[in-house]
C-alpha positions in Angstrom: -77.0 168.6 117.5 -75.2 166.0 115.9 -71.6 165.6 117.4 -68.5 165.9 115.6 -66.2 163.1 116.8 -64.9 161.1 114.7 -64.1 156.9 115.9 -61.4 156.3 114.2 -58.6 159.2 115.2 -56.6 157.2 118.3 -54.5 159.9 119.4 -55.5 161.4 122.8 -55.2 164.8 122.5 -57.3 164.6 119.0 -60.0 163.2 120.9 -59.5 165.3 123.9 -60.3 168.7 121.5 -63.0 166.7 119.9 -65.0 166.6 123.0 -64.1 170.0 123.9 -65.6 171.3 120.3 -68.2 169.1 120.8 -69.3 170.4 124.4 -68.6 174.1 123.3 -71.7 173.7 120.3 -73.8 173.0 123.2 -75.7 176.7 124.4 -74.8 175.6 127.9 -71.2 175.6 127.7 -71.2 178.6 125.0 -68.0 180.7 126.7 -66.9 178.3 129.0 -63.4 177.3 129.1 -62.7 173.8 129.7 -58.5 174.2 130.9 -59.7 176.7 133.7 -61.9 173.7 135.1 -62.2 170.7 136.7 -64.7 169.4 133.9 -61.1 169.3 132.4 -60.1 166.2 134.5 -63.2 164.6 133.4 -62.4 165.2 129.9 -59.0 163.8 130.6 -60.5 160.5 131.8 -63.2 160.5 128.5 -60.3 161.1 126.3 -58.0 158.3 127.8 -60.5 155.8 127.7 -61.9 156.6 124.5 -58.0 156.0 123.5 -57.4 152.9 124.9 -60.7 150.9 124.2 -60.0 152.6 120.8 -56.2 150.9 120.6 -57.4 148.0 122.2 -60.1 146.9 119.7 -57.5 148.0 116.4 -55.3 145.5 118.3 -58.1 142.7 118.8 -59.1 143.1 115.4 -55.6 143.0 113.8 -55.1 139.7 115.6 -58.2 137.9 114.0 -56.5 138.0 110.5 -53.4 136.0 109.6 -52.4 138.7 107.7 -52.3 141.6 109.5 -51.4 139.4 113.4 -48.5 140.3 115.3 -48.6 138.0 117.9 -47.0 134.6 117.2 -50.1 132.8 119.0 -52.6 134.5 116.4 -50.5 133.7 113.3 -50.0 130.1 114.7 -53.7 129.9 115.3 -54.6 130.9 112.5 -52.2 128.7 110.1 -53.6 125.8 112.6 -56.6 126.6 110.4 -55.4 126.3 107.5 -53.9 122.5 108.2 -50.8 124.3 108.4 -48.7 123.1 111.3 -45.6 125.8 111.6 -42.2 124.1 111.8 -40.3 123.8 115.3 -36.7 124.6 116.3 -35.0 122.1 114.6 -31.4 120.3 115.3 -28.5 120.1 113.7 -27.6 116.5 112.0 -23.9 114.8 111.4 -22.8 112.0 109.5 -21.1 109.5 110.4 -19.1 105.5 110.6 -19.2 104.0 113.5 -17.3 101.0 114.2 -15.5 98.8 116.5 -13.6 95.6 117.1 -13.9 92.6 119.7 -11.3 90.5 120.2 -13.5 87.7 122.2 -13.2 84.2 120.9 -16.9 83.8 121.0 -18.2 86.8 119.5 -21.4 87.0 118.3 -22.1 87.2 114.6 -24.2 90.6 115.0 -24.1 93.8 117.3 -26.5 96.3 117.7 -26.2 99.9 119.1 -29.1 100.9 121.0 -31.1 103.7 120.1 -30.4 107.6 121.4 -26.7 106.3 122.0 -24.7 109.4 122.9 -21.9 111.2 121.2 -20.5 114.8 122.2 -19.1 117.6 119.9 -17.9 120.7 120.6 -18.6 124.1 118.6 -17.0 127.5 119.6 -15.6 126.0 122.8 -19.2 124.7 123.9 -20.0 121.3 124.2 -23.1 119.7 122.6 -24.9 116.3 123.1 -26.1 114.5 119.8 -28.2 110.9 119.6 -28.8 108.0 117.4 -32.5 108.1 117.0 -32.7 104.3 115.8 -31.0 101.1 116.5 -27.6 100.1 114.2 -26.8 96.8 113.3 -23.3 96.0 112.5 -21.6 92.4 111.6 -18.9 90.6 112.0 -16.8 90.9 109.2 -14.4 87.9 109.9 -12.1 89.1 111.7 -13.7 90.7 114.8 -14.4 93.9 112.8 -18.0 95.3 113.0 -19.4 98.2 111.1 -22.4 99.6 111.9 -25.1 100.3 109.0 -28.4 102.9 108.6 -31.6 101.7 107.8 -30.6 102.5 104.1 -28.0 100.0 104.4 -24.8 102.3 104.7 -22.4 102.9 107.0 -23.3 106.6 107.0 -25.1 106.9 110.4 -27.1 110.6 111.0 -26.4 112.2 114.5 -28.9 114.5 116.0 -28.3 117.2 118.0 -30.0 117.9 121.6 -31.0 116.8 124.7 -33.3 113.8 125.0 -36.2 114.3 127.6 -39.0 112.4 128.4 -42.9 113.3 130.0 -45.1 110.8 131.5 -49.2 111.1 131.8 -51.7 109.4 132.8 -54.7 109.4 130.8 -58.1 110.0 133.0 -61.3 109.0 133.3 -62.9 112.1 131.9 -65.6 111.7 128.8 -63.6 115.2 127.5 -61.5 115.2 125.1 -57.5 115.7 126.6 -54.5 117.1 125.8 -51.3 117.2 127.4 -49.2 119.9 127.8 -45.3 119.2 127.5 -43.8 122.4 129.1 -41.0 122.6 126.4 -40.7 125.5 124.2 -37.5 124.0 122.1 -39.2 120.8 121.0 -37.6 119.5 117.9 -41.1 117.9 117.0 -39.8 115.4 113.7 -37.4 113.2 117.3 -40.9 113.4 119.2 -41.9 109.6 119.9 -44.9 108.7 121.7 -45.6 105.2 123.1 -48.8 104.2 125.1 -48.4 101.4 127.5 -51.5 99.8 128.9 -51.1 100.7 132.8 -48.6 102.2 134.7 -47.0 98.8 135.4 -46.9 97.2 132.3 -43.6 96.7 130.2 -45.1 96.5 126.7 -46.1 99.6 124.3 -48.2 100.4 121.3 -46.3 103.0 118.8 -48.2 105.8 118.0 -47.6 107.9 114.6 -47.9 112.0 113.6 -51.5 112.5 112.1 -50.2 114.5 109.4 -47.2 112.1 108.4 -50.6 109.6 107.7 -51.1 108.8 104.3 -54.2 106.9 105.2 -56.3 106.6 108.0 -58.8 103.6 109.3 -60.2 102.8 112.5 -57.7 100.9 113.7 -55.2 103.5 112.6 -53.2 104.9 116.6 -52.0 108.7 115.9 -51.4 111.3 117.7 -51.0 115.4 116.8 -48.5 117.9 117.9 -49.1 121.9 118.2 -47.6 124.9 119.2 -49.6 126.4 122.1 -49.9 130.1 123.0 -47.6 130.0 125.7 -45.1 128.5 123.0 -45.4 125.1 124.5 -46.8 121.7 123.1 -49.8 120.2 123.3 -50.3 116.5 122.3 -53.7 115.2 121.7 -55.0 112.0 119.9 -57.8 111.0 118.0 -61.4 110.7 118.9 -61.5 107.3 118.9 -64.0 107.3 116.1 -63.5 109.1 113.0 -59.4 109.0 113.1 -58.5 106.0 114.5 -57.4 104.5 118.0 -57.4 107.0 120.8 -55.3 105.8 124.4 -58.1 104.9 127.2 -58.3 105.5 130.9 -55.6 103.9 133.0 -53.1 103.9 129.8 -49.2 105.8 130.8 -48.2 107.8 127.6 -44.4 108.4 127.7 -43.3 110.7 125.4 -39.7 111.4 124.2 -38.1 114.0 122.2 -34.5 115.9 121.7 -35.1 119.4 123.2 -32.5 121.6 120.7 -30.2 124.3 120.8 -31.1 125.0 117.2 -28.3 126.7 114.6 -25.9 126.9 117.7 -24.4 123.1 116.7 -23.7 123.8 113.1 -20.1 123.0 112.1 -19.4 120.2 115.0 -17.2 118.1 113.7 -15.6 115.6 115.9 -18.0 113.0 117.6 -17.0 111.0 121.0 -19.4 108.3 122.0 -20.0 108.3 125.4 -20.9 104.6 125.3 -19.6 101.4 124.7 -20.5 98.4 123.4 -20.7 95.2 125.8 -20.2 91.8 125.0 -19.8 89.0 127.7 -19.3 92.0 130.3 -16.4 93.2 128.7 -16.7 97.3 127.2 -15.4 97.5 123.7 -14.7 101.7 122.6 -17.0 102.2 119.3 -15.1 104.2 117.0 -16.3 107.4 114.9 -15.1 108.9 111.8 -17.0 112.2 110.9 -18.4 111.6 107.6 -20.6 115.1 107.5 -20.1 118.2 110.0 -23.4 119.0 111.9 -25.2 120.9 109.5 -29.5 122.0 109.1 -29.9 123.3 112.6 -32.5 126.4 112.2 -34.3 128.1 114.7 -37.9 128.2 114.8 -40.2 129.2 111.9 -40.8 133.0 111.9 -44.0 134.8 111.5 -43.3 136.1 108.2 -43.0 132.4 107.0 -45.8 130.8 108.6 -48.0 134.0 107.0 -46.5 133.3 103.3 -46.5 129.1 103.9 -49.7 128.7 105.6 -52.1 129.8 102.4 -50.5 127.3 100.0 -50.2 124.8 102.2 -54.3 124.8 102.0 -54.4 125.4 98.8 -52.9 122.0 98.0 -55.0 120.2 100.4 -52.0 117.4 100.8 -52.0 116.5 97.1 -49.1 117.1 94.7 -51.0 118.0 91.4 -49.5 121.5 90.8 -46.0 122.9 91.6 -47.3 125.1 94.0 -48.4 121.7 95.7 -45.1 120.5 95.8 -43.7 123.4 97.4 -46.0 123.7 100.1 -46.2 120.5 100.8 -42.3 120.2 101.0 -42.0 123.3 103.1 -44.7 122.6 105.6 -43.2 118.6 106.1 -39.2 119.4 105.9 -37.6 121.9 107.9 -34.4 121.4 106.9 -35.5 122.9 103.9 -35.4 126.5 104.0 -36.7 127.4 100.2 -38.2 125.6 97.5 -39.7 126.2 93.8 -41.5 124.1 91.5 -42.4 123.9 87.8 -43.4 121.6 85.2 -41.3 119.8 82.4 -43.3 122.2 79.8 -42.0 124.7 81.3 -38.4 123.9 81.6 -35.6 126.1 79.8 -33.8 125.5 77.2 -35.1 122.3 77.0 -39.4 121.1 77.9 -39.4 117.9 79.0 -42.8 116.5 79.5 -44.0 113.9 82.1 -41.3 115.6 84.8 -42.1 117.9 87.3 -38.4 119.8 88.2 -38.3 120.6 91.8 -35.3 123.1 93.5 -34.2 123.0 97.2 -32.9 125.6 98.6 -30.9 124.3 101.9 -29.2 126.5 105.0 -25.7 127.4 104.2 -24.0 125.1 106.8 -26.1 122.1 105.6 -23.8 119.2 103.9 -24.4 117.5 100.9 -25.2 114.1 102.6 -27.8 115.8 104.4 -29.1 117.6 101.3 -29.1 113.9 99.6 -31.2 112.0 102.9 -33.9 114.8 102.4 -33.9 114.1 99.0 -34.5 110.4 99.2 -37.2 111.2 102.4 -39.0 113.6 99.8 -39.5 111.2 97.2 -40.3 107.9 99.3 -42.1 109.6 102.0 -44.0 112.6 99.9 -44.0 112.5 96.5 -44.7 108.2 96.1 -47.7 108.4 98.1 -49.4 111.4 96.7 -48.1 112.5 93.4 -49.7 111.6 90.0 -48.1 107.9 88.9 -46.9 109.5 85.5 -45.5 111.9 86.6 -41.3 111.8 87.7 -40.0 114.1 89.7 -36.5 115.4 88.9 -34.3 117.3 91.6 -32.4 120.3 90.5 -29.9 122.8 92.3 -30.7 126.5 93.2 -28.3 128.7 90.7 -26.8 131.5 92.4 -26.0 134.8 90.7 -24.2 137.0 92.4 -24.8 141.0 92.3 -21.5 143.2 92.4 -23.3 146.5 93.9 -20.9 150.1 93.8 -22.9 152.6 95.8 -22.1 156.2 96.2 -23.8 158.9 98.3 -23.1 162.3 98.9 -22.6 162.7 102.4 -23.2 166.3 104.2 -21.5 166.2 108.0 -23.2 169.3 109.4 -26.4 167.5 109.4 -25.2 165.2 111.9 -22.4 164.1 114.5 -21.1 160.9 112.6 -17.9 161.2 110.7 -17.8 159.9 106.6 -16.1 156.4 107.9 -18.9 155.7 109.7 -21.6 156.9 107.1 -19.9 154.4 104.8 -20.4 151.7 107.5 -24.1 152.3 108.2 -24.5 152.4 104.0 -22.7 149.1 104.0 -24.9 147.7 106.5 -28.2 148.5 104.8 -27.0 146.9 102.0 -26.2 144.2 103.2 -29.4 143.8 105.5 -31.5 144.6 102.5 -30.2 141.1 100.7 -30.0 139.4 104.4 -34.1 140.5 104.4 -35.1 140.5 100.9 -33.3 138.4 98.5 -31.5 134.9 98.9 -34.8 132.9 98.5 -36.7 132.0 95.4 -38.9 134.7 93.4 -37.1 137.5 95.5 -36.5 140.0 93.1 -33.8 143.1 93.5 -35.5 146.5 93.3 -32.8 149.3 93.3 -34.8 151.9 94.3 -36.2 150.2 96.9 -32.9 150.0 98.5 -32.0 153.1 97.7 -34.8 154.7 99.5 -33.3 152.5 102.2 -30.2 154.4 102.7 -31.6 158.1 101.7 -33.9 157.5 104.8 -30.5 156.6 107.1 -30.7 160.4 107.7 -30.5 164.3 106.6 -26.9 163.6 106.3 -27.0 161.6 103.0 -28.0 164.2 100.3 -28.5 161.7 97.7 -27.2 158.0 96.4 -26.7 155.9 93.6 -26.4 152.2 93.0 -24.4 150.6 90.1 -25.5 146.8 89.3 -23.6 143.9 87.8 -24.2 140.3 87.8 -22.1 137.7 88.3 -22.2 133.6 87.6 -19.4 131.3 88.6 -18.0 128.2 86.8 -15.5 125.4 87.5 -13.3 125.2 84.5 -11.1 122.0 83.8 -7.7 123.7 83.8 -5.2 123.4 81.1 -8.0 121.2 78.9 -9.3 123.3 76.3 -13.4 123.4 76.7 -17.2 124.9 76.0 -18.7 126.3 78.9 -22.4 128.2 78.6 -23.2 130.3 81.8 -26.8 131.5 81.3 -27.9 134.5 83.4 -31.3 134.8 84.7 -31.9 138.4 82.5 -31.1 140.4 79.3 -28.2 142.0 79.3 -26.8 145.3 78.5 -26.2 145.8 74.7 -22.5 146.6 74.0 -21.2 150.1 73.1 -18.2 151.3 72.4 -17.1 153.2 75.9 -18.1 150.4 78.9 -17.0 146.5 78.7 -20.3 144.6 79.5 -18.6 141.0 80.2 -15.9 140.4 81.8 -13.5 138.1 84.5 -11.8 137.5 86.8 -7.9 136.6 86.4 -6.1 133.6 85.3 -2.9 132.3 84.3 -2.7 131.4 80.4 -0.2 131.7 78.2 2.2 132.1 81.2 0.4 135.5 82.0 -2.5 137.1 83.7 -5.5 137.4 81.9 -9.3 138.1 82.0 -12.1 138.0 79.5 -14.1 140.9 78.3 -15.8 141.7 75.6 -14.3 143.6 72.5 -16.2 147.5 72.6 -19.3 147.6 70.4 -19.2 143.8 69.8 -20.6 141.0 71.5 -17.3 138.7 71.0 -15.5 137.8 74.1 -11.5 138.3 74.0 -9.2 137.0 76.6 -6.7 139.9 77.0 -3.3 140.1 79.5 -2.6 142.8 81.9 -1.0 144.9 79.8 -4.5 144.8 77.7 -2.4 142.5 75.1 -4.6 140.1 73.3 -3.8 136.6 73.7 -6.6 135.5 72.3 -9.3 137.5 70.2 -12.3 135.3 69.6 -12.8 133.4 72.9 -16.9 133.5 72.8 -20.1 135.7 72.5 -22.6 136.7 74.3 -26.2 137.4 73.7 -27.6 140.1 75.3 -30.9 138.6 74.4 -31.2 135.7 76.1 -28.2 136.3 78.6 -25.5 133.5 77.8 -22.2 133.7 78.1 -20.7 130.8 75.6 -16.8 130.3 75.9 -15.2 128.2 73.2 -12.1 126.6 73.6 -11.3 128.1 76.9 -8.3 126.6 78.7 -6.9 128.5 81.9 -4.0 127.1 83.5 -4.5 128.2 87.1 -6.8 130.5 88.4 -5.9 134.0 90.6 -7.2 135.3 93.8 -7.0 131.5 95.9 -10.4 130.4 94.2 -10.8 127.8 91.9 -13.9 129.2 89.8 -14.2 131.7 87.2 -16.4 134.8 87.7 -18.2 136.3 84.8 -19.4 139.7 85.8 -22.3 141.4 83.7 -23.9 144.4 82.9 -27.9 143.7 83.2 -29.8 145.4 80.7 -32.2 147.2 83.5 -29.8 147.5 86.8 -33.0 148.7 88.7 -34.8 145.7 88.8 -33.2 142.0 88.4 -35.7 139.1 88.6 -34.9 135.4 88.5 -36.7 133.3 87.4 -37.2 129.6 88.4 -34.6 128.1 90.5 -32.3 131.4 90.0 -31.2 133.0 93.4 -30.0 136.7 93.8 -27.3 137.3 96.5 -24.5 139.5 97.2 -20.4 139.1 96.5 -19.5 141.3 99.1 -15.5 141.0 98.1 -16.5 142.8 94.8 -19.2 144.9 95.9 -17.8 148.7 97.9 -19.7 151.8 99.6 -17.9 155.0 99.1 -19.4 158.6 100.2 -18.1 162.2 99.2 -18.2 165.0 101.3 -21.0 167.7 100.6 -21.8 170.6 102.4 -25.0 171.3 99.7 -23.2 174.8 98.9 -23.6 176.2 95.9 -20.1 178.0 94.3 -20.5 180.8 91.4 -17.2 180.7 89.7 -16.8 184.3 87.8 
């Protein structure tokens, strides 16, 4: 008789009843009962291991896919690949001058500070350790006066945050191809330098290079690769010795050194105090720092969801930079102090196509400073896109643009259906909002989906009856005050069509004419007013707006001072479809929490016939 199991149901007691249905078909268990027994027990032990091997090979075989792993070692595995190597904890860089002043007779004409010279900072009370990770040259300007200059020839010296650590091997005899293990899991890998010296005795040392910084590689090329193992370590191996260059040989001591970081934790340190001196003719002269950047691009390491998403482009454009999908994954996969990036070609561009370009966004952490944002820029371009990008082709950097989403959210909140008063519904609304944004949105091509969220918060509990979400959008703008001016703010969708009940565009307040004022848009018309408190119209034809293509154009605007201790201008809109908002290009959704609320009314769900 064939048997009725069935492979694929995992729970225990399913199988359990499948064996007993099974074994009562059969005419010599007809009328038995299997609880009253001990062939119970036996069916206990069937049924468990059925369920285990069962859960154990859905596991194994969700692991052999990147998309469906759990484990960080699969989806790191995997992505390895792919020739996608996932991005390390990463530390946190400052800007600054460094100077200092002898007042010898005979001073030298030049000074240089050594490399991983140590300064100290302290964020939150904590104190952190941050490194030169070159030499810096300063001269003598005349007058005993030295200032110390980067390799780009400014006085704008980076600072990198962590501890610097160093591990020693000795390369064997062994035929076997060998990798070192460096028992570090917070590795900032882009500080790693490995030199080989030719015994254990000798003082001088061949540099080795990162095999996938290479742009070419030859026989007599030395590099050296860097992974994330399993156990989260490192593992550094080299070439063959054949196909990929130089590898060290028996007898050779590789010392390797590297900042091991605290990540994010350093953002925001903003005074530096060497803990060195510079010597001349055995006398210590103090070097001087001025902060010219606060620590800023400290990130923790990459997640699984980002390796999963990064690691398929990243093959796909095979390190060449022919289409904008090249160019983001190559950017991503090579920078991690870039958290988001998009890409798209001149034809594409809005308003204006313009050919031979390809326009390229970077979307940078929060705490990141503009001279950091600028270095990355200039690495991109000398170190990336020279090398490997088309010779015809220039490559233009342009900002993210943020729009803001003003969100009012209202649920209907029964408190017999749980033990939580309407104060606290309000807050655990608030926070799923919020989380949805932290999770979904703030990155390139996330779109918002209302009902997504709103399923969100009717799924908090049998508490909240029901919800709704109303959407605005909001762009910000840095007007020249008292100067009368143009200004076009473009938003990334159609807006809502006016009517003659709601004002689709409108402000925030500012001073003008001596009084407070906003904009908004005159009912059933598309022309833009700027109106006083009082609703008194100081001026009636400020701009339009087409719904259409979703610009705001101000003419002669002229504010005097702007309310609410900001110096922008918000311009909040109605969207033409509040349930879905999608950006396109280098537009990024995110949240104005000081204009967005959560409010809940009490329901008991009774119905009242009034007679």
């Amino acid at each position: 008789m064939a048997t009725n199991i069935k492979s694929t149901q995992l729970d225990f007691a399913t199988i359990k009843t499948s064996l007993k249905t099974h074994l009562s078909q059969q005419s010599e268990f007809a009328d038995y009962n299997f609880e009253a027994s001990g062939l119970s027990n036996i069916l206990d032990v069937l049924a468990h291991n059925t369920h285990f091997n069962g859960i154990v090979a859905n596991f194994a075989l969700n692991e052999s896919f990147l998309n469906t792993a759990q484990l960080r070692s699969s989806v790191v595995s995997h992505a390895e690949t792919l020739g996608y190597n996932p991005k390390s904890i990463t530390s946190a860089t400052a800007h600054v001058a460094l100077s200092t002043t002898i007042t010898a007779v005979d001073r030298p004409s030049t000074i240089t500070l050594p490399k991983y010279s140590t300064f100290t900072t302290n964020v939150d009370d904590i104190s952190y350790t941050f490194y030169t990770l070159e030499a810096h040259t300063a001269t003598d300007d005349g007058t005993g006066n030295y200032s110390f200059l980067s390799s780009l020839g400014t006085t704008s010296i980076p600072l990198v945050e962590g501890i610097l650590k160093t591990k020693t091997f000795y390369v064997g005899s062994s035929a076997d191809r060998q990798i070192y293990v460096i028992p570090e899991t917070s590795i900032d890998t882009k500080t790693v330098a490995v030199n080989v010296f030719n015994s254990s005795a000798s003082s001088d040392f061949i540099v080795y290079s990162e095999l996938h910084k290479a742009i070419t590689i030859d026989t007599s090329s030395r590099l050296f690769q860097l992974r994330e193992s399993p156990n989260g370590f490192y593992e550094l191996s080299f070439s063959d010795g054949i196909t990929t260059g130089l590898a060290p040989v028996a007898g050779n001591k590789i010392v390797v050194s590297y900042l091991s970081s605290k990540g994010p934790l350093s953002n925001g340190g903003a005074t530096y105090v060497p803990t060195d001196k510079i010597t001349v003719d055995d006398i210590a002269y103090d070097i001087v720092s001025t902060t010219s950047t606060v620590a800023s691009g400290g990130a923790n390491k990459e997640t699984i969801e980002s390796i999963r998403s990064n690691a398929p482009i990243a093959f796909s454009a095979q390190n060449r930079l022919v289409t904008a999908d090249d160019y983001k994954a190559l950017i991503l996969s090579k920078y991690p102090a870039v958290y988001d990036c998009i890409a798209w070609g001149g034809e594409d561009n809005l308003p204006t196509p313009e050919y031979g370009k390809v326009f390229v966004s970077l979307k940078f952490p929060d705490t990141t400073s503009t001279a950091s944002k600028a270095t990355t820029q200039d690495e991109i371009i000398t170190n990336l896109i020279k090398p490997l990008a088309i010779m015809t082709i220039d490559t233009k950097f342009v900002d993210p643009v943020i729009t803001f989403l003003e969100t009012s959210t209202l649920f209907n909140f029964n408190p017999n259906k749980t033990n939580v008063t309407l104060k606290s519904a309000e807050t655990n609304v608030s926070k799923i909002v919020s989380n949805y944004f932290t999770n979904n949105l703030n990155a390139f091509g996330k779109a918002f989906r209302r009902s997504n969220l709103l399923t969100e918060i009717d799924n908090i509990g049998d508490s909240i009856l029901n919800s709704k979400i109303d959407v605005k959008l909001q762009r910000r703008f840095v007007p020249t005050l008292a100067v009368s001016k143009a200004y076009n703010i473009t938003f990334p969708v159609q807006l809502a069509i006016p009517d003659d009940v709601h004002y689709v565009v409108s402000s925030n307040t500012f001073t003008f004419n001596s009084k407070l004022c906003t904009i908004r848009n005159l009912l059933s018309s598309t022309q833009l007013q700027v109106v006083d408190a009082d609703g008194g119209i100081q001026i009636s034809n400020v701009g339009t707006y087409n719904a259409t293509t979703g610009v705001v154009a101000l003419t002669g605007f002229a504010p005097v001072s702007i309310s609410g201790g900001v110096d922008y201008i918000r311009i909040s809109a109605t969207p033409a479809n509040q349930g879905t908002v999608i950006p396109l290009r280098n537009y990024v959704l995110n949240i104005d929490t000081t204009r967005s609320f959560t409010a809940g009314t009490v329901d008991y769900g009774k119905t009242q016939v009034a007679l």
